[in-house]
N, C-alpha and C positions, 0 to 999 in steps of 0.2 A: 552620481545619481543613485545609485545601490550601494550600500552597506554590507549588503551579505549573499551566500545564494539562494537565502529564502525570501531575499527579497524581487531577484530574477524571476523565480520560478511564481512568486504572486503575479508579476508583471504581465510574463508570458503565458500563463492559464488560468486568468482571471475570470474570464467569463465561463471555462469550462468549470474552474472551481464552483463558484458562485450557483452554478444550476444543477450539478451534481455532486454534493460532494454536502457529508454529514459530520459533525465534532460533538464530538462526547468525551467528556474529561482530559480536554488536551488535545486528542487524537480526532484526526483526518481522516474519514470514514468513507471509501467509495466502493458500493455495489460493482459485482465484476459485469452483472446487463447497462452498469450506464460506462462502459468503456467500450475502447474502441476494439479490443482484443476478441480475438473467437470465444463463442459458449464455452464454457469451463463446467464441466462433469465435476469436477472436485471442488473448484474455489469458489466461492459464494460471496466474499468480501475481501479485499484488503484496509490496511489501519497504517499515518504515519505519524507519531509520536515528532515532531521537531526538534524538541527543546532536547530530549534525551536520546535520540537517533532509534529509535526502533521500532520494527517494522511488524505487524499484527499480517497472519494471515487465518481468516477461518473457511473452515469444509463445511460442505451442503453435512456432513455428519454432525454435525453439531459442535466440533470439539475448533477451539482458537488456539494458536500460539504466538506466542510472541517472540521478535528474533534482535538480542542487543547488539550494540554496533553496526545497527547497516546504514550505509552512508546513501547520502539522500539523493545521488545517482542510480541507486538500485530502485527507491518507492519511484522516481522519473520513467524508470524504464518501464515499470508496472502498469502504471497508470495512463501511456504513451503508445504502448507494445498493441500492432495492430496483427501479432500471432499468438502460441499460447502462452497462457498465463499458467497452465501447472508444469509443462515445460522450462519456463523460467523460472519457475520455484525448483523443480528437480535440478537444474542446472546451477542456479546461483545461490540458494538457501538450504536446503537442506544438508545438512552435515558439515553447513560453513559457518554455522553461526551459533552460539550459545542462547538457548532460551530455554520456551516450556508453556504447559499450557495455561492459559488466565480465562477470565471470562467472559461469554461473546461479545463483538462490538455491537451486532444488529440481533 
């Protein structure tokens, strides 16, 4: 019935996709107010790139970066996580992953 686990995870967040969730050049654009996670002081968006695994997150400061190689149980967790979301960047992104900053998604 599936091919792959991007075709799971269409399955099982289809309708949350469908009514939140923005694409711009590839990338899988969700505001962190249409998640289910607490207000975030720092994060303002996250971005999931599919085809090339990588993970966008931008600051209410303005500035994005992009994180290569994160495997798409990490953007699950993001977009899923009913606690913090800059917690879980401190925790699993930062200093784990090679990227840098590009320019904003929203």
């Amino acid at each position: 019935m599936f091919t792959s686990e991007l075709d799971i995870l269409d399955h099982c967040f289809q309708s949350v996709i469908e009514e939140q969730e923005e694409i711009k050049n590839g990338i899988v654009i969700k505001r962190i107010e249409d998640l289910p996670c607490k207000p975030s002081t720092s994060i303002a968006a996250i971005g999931y790139d599919h085809e090339n695994c990588i993970l966008f997150i931008q600051f209410y400061s303005g500035n994005t970066y992009r994180y290569f190689n994160a495997p798409l149980t990490l953007w699950q967790r993001f977009i899923t996580t009913t606690g913090s979301v800059g917690r879980l960047y401190h925790q699993e992104i930062k200093g784990n992953f090679k990227g840098g900053q590009v320019e904003n998604l929203i």
